[in-house]
N, CA, C and O atoms as a Tripos MOL2 file, in Angstrom:
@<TRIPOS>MOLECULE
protein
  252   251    63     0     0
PROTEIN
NO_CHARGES

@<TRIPOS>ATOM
      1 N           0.8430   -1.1720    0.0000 N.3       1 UNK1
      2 CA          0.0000    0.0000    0.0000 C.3       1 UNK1
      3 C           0.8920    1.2400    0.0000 C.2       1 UNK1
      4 O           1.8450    1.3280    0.7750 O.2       1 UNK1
      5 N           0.5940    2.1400   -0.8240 N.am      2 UNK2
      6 CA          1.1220    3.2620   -0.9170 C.3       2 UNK2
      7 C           0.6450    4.4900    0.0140 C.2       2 UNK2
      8 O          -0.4600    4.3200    0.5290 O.2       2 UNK2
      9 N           1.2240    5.5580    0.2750 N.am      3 UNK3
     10 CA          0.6880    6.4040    1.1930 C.3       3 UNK3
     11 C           1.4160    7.5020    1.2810 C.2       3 UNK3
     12 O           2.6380    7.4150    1.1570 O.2       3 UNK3
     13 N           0.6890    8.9500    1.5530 N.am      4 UNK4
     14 CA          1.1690   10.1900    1.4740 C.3       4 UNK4
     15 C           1.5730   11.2070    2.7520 C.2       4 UNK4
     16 O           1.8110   12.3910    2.9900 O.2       4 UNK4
     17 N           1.4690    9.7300    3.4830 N.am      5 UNK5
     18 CA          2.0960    9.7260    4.6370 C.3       5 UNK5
     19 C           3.1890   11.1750    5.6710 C.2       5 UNK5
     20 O           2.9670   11.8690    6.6630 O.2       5 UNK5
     21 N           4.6470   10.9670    4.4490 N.am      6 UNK6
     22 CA          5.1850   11.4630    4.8880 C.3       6 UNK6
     23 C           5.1660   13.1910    4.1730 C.2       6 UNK6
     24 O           5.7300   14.1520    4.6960 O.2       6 UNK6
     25 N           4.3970   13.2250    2.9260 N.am      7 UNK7
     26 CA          4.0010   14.7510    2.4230 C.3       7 UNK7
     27 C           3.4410   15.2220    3.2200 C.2       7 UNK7
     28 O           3.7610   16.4060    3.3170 O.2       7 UNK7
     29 N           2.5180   14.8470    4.0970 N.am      8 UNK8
     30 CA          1.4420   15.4150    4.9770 C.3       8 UNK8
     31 C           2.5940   15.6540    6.2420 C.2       8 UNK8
     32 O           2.8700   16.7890    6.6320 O.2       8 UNK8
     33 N           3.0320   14.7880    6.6470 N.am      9 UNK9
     34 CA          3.7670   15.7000    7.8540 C.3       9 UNK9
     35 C           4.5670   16.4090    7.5020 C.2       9 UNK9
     36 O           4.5210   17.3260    8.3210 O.2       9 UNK9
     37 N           5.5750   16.7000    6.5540 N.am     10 UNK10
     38 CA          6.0990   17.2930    6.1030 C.3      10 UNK10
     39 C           5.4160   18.9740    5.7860 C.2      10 UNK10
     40 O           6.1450   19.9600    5.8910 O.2      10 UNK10
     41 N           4.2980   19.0600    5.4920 N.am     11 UNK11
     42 CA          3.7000   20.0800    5.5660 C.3      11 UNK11
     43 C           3.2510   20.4780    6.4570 C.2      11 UNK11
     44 O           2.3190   21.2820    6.4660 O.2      11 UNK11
     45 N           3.7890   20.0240    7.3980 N.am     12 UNK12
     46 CA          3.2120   20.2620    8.6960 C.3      12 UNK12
     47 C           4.3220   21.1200    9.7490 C.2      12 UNK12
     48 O           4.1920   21.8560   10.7270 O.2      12 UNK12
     49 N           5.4770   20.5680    8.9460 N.am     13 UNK13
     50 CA          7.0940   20.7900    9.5000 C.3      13 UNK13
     51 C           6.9630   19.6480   11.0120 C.2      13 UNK13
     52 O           7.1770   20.0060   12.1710 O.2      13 UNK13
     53 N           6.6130   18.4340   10.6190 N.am     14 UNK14
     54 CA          6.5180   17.5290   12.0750 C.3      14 UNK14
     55 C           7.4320   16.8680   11.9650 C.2      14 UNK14
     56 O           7.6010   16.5760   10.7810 O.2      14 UNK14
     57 N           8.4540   16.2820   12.8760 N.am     15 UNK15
     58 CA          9.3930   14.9730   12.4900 C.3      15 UNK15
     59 C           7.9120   13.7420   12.7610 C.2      15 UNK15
     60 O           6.6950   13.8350   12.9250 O.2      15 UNK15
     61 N           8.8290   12.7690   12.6850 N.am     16 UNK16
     62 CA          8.1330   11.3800   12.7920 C.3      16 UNK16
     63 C           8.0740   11.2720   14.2760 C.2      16 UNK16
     64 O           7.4150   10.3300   14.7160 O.2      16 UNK16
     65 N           8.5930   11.9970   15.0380 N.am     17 UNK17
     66 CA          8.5520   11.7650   16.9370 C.3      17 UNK17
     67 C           6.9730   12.6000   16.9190 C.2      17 UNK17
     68 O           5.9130   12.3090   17.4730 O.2      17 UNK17
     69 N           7.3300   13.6630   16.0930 N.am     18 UNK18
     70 CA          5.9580   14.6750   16.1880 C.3      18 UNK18
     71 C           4.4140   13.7760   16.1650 C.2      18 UNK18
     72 O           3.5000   13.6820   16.9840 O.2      18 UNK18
     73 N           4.6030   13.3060   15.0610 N.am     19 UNK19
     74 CA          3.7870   12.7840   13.9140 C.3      19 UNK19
     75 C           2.9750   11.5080   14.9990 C.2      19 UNK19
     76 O           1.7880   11.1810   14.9920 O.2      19 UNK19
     77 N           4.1360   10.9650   15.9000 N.am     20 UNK20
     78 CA          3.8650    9.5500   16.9240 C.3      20 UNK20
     79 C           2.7960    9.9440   17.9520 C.2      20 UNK20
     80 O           1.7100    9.4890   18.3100 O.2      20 UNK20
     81 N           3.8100   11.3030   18.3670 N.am     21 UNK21
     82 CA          3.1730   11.6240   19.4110 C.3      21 UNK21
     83 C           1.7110   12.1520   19.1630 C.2      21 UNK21
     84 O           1.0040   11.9560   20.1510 O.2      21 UNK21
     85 N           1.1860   12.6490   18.3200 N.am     22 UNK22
     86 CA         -0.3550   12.9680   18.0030 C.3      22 UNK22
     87 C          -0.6540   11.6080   18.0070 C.2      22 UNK22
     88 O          -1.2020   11.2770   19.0580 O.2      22 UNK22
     89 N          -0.4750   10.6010   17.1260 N.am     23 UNK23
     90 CA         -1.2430    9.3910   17.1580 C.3      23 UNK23
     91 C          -1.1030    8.2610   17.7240 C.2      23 UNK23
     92 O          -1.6060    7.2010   17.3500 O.2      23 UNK23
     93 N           0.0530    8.5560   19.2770 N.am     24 UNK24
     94 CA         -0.3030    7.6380   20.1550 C.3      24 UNK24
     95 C           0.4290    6.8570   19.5660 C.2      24 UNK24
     96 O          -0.2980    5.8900   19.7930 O.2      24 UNK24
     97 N           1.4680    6.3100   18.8450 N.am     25 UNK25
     98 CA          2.5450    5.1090   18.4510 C.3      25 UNK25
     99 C           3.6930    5.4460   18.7190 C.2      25 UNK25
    100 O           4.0070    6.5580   19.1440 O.2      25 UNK25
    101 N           4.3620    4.6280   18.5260 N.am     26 UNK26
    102 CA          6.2050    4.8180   18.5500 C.3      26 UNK26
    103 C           6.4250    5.3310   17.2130 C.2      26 UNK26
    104 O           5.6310    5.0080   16.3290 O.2      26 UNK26
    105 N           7.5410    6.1950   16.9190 N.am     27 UNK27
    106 CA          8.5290    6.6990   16.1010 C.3      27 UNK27
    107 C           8.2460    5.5590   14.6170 C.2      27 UNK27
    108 O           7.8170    5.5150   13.4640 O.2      27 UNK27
    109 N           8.8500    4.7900   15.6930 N.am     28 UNK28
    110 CA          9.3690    3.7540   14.7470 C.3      28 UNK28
    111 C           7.9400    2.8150   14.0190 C.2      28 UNK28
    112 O           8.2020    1.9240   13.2120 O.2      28 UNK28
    113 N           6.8470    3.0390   14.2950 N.am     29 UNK29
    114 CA          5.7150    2.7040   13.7180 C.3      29 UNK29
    115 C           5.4650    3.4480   12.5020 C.2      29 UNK29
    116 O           5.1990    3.0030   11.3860 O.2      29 UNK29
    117 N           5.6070    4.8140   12.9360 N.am     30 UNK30
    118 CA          5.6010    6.2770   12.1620 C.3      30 UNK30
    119 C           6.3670    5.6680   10.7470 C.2      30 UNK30
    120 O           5.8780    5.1650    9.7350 O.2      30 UNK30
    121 N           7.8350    5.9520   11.1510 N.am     31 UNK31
    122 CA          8.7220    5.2830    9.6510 C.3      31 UNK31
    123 C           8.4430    3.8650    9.1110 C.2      31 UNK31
    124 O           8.7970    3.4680    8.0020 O.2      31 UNK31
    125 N           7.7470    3.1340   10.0560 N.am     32 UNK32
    126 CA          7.3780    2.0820    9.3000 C.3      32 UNK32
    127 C           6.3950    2.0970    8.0680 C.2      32 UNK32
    128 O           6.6040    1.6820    6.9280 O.2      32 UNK32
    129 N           5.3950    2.6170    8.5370 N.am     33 UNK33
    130 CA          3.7840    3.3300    7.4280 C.3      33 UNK33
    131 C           4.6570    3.8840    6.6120 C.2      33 UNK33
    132 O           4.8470    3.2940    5.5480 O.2      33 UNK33
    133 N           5.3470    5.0330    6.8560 N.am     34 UNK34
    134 CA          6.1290    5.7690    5.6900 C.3      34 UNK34
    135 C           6.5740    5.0550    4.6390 C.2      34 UNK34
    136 O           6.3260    5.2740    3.4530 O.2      34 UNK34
    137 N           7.3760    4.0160    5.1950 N.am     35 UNK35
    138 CA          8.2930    3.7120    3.9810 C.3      35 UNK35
    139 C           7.6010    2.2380    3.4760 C.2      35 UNK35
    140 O           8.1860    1.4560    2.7270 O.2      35 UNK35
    141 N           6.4960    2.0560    3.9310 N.am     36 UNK36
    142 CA          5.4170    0.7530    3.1110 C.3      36 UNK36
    143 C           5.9500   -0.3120    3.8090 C.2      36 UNK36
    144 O           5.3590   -1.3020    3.3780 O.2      36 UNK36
    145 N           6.9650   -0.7430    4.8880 N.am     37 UNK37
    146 CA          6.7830   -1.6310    5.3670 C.3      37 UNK37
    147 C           5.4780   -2.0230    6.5210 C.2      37 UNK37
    148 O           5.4520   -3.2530    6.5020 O.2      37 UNK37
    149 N           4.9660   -1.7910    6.9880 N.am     38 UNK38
    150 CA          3.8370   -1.8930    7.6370 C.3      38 UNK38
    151 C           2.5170   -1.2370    7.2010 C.2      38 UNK38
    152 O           2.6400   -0.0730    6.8170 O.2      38 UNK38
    153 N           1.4070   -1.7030    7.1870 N.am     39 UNK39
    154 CA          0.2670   -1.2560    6.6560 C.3      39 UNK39
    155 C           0.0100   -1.2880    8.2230 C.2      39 UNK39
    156 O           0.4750   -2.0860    9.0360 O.2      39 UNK39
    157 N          -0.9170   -0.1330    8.4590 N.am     40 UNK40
    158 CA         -1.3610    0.4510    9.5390 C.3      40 UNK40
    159 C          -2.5650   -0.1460    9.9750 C.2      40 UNK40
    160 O          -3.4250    0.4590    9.3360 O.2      40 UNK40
    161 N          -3.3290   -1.2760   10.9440 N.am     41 UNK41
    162 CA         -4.8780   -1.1950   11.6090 C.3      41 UNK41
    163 C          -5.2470   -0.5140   11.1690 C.2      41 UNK41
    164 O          -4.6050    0.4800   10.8310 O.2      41 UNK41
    165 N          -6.8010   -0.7300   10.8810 N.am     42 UNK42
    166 CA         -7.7750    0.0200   10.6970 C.3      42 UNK42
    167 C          -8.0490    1.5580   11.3070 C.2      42 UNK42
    168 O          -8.1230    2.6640   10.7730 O.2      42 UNK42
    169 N          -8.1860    0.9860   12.9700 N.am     43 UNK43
    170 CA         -8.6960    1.8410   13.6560 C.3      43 UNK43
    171 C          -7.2220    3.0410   13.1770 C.2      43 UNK43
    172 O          -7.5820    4.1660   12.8310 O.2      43 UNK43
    173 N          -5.9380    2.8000   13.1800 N.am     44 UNK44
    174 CA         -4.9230    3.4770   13.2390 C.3      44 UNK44
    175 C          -4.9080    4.5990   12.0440 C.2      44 UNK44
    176 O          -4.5290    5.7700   12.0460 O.2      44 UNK44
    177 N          -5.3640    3.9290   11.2190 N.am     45 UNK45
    178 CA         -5.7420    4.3650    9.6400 C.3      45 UNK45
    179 C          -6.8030    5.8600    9.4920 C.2      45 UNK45
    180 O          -6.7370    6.9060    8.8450 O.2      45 UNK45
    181 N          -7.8020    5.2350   10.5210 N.am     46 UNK46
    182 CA         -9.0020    6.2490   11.0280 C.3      46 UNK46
    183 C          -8.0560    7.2580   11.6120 C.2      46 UNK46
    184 O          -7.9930    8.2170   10.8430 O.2      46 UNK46
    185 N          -7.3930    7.3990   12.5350 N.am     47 UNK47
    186 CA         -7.0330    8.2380   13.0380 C.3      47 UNK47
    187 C          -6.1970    9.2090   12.6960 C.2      47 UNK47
    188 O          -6.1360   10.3520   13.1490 O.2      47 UNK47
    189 N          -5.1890    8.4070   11.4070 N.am     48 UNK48
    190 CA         -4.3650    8.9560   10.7450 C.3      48 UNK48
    191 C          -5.3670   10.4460   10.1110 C.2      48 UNK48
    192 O          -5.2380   11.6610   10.2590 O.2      48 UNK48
    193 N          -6.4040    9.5330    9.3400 N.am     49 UNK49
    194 CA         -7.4950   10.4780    8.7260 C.3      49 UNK49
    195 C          -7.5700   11.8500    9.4010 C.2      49 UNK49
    196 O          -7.0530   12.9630    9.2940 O.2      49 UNK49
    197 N          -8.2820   11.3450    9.9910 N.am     50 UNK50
    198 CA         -8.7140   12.3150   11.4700 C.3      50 UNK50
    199 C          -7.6980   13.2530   11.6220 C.2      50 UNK50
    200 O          -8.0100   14.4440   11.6080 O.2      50 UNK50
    201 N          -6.6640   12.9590   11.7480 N.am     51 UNK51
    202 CA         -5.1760   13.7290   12.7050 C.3      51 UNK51
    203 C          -5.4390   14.8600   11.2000 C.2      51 UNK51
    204 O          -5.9990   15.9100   11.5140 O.2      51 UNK51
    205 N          -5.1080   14.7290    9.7450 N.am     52 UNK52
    206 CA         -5.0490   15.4920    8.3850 C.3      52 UNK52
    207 C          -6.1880   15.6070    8.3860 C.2      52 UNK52
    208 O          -6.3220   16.1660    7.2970 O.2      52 UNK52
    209 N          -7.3890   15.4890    8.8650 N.am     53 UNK53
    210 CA         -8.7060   15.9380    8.1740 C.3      53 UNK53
    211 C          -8.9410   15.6460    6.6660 C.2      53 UNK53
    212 O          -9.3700   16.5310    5.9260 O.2      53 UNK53
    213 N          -8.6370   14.3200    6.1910 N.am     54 UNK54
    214 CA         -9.4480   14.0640    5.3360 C.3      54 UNK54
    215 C          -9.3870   12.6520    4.5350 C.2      54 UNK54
    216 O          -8.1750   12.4340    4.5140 O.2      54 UNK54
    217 N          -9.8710   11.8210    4.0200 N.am     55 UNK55
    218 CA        -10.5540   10.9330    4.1320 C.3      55 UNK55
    219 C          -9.5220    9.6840    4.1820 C.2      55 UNK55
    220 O          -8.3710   10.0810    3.9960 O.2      55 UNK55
    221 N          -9.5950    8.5890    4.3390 N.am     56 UNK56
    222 CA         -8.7030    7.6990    4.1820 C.3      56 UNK56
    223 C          -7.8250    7.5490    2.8880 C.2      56 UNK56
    224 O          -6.6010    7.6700    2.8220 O.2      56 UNK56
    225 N          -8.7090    7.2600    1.8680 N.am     57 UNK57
    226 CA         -8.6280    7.2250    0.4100 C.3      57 UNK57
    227 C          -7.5260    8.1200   -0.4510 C.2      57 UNK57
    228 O          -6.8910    7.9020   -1.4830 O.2      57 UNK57
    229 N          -7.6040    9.1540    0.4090 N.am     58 UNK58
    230 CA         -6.7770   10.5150    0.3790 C.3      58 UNK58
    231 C          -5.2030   10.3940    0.6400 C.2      58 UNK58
    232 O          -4.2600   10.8790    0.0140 O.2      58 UNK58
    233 N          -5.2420    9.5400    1.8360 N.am     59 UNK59
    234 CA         -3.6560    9.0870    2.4160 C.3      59 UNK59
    235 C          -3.1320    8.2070    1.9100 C.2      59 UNK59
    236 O          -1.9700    8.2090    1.5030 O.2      59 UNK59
    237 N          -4.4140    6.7320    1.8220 N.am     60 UNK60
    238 CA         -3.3890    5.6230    1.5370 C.3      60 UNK60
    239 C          -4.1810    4.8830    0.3490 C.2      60 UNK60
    240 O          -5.3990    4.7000    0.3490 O.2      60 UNK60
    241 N          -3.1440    4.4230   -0.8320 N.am     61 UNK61
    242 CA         -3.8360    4.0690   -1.8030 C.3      61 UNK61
    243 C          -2.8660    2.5930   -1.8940 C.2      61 UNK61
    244 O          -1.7900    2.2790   -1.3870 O.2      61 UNK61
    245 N          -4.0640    1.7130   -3.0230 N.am     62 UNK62
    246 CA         -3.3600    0.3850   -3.5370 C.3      62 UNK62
    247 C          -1.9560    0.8120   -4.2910 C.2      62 UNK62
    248 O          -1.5700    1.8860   -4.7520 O.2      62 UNK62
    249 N          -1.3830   -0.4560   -4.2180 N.am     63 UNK63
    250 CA          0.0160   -0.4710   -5.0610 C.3      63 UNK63
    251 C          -0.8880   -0.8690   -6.7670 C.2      63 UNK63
    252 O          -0.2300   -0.9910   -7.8000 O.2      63 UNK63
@<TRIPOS>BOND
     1     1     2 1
     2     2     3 1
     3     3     4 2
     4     3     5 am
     5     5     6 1
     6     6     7 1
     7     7     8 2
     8     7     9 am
     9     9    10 1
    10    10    11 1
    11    11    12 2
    12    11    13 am
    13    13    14 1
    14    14    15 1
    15    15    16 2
    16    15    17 am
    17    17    18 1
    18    18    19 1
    19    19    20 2
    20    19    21 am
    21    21    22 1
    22    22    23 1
    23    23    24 2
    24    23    25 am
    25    25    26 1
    26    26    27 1
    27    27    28 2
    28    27    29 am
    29    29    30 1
    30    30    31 1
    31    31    32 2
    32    31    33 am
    33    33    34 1
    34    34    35 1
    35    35    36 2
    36    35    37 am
    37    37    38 1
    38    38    39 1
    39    39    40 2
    40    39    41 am
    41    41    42 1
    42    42    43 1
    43    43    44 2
    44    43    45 am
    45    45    46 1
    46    46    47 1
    47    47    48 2
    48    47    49 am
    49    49    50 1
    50    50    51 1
    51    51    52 2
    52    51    53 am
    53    53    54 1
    54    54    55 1
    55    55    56 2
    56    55    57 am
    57    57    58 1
    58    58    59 1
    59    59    60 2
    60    59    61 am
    61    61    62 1
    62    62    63 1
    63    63    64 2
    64    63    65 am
    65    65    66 1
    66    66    67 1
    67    67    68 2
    68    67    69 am
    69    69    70 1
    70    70    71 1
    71    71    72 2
    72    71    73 am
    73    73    74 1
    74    74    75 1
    75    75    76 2
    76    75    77 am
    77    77    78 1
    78    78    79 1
    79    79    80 2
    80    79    81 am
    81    81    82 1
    82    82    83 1
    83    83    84 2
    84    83    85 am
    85    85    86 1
    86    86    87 1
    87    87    88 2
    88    87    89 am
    89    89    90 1
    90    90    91 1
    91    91    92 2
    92    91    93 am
    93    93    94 1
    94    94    95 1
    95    95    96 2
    96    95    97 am
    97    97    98 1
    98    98    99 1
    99    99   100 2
   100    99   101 am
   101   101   102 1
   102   102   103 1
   103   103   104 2
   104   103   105 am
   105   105   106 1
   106   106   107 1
   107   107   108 2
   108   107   109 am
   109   109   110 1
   110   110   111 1
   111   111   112 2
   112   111   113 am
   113   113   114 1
   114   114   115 1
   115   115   116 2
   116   115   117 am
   117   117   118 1
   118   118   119 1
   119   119   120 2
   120   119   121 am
   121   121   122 1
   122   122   123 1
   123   123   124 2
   124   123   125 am
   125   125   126 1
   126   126   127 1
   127   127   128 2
   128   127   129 am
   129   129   130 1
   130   130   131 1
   131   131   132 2
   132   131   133 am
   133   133   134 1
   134   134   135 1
   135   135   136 2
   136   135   137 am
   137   137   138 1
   138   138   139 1
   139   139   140 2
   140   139   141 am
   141   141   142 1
   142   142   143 1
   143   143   144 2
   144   143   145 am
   145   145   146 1
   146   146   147 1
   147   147   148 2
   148   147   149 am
   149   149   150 1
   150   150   151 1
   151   151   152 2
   152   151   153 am
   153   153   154 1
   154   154   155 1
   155   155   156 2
   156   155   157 am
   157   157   158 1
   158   158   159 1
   159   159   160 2
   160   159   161 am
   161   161   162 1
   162   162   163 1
   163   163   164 2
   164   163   165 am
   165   165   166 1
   166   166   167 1
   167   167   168 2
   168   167   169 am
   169   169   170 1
   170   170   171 1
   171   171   172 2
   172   171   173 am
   173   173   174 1
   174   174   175 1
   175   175   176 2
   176   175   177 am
   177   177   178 1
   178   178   179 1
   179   179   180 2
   180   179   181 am
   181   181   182 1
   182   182   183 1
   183   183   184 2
   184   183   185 am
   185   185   186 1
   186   186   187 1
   187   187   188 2
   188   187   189 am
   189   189   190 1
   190   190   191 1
   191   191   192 2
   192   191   193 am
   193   193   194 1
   194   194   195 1
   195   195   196 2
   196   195   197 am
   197   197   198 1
   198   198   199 1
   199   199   200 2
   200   199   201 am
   201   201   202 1
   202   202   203 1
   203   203   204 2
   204   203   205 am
   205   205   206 1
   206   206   207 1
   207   207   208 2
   208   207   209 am
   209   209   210 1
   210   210   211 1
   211   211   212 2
   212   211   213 am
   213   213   214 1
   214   214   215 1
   215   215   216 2
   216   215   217 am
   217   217   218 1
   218   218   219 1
   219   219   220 2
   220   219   221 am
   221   221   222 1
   222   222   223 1
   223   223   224 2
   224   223   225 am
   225   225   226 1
   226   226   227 1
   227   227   228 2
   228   227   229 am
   229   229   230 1
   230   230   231 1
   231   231   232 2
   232   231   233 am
   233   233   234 1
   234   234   235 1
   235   235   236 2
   236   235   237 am
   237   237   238 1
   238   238   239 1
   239   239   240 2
   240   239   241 am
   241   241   242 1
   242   242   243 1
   243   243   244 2
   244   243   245 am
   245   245   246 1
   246   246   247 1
   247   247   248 2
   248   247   249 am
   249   249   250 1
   250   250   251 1
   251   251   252 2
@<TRIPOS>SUBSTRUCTURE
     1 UNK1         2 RESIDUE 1 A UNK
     2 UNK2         6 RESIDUE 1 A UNK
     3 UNK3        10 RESIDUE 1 A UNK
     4 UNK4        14 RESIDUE 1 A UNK
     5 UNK5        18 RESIDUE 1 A UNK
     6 UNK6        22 RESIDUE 1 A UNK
     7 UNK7        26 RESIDUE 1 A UNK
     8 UNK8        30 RESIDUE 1 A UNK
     9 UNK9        34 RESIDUE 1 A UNK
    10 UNK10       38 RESIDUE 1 A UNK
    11 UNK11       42 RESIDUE 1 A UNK
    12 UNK12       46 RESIDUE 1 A UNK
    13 UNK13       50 RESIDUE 1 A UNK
    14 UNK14       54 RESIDUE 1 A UNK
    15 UNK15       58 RESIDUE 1 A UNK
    16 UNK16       62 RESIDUE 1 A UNK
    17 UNK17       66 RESIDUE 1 A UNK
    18 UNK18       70 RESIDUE 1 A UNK
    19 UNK19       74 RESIDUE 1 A UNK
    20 UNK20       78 RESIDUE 1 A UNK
    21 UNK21       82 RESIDUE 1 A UNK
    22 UNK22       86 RESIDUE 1 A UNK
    23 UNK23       90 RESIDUE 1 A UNK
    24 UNK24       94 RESIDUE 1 A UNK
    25 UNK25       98 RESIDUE 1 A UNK
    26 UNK26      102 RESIDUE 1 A UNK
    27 UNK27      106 RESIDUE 1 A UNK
    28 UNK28      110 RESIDUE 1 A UNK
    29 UNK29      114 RESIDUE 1 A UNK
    30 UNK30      118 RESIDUE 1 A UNK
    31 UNK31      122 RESIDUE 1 A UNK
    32 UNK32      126 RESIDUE 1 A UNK
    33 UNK33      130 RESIDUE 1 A UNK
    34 UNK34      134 RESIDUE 1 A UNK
    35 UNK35      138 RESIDUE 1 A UNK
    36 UNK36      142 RESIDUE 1 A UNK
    37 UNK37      146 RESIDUE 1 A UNK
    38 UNK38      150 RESIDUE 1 A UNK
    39 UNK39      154 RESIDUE 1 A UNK
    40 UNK40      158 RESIDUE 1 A UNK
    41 UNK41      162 RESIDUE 1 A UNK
    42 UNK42      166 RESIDUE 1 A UNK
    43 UNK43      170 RESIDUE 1 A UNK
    44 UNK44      174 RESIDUE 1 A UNK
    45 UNK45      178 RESIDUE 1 A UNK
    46 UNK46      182 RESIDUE 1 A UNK
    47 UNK47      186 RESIDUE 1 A UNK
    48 UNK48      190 RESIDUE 1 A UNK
    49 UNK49      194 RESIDUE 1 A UNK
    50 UNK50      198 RESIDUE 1 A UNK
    51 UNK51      202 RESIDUE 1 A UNK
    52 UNK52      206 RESIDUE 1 A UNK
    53 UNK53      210 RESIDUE 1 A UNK
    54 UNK54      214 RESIDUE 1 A UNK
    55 UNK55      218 RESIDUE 1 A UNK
    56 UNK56      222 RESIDUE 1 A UNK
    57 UNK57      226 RESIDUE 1 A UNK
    58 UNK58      230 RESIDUE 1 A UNK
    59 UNK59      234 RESIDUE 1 A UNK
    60 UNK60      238 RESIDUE 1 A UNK
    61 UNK61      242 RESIDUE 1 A UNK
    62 UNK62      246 RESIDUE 1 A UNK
    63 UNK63      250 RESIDUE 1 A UNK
């Protein structure tokens, strides 16, 4: 799964500690989603949403 992950914090000026700490994970969860080794839970996914305001579909797309 692909994802726009790290554009969005980046526009944000957040590191990945930043980025954790809003959504309640480790760092290292953070760079995981980023770089496509881990696909994120559902619920985690929701929240990601939530945290950017806008829809799932928006963040993370099929390969």
């Amino acid at each position: 799964m692909k994802n726009r992950l790290k554009v969005l914090r980046a526009e944000r000026n957040w590191s990945q500690a930043d980025l954790a700490e809003h959504l309640k994970v480790s760092r290292q969860s953070v760079n995981a989603i980023e770089t496509g080794k881990y696909d994120p839970s559902l619920p985690l996914a929701f929240r990601i949403a939530d945290l950017f305001d806008m829809p799932i579909e928006d963040i993370f797309q099929r390969d």
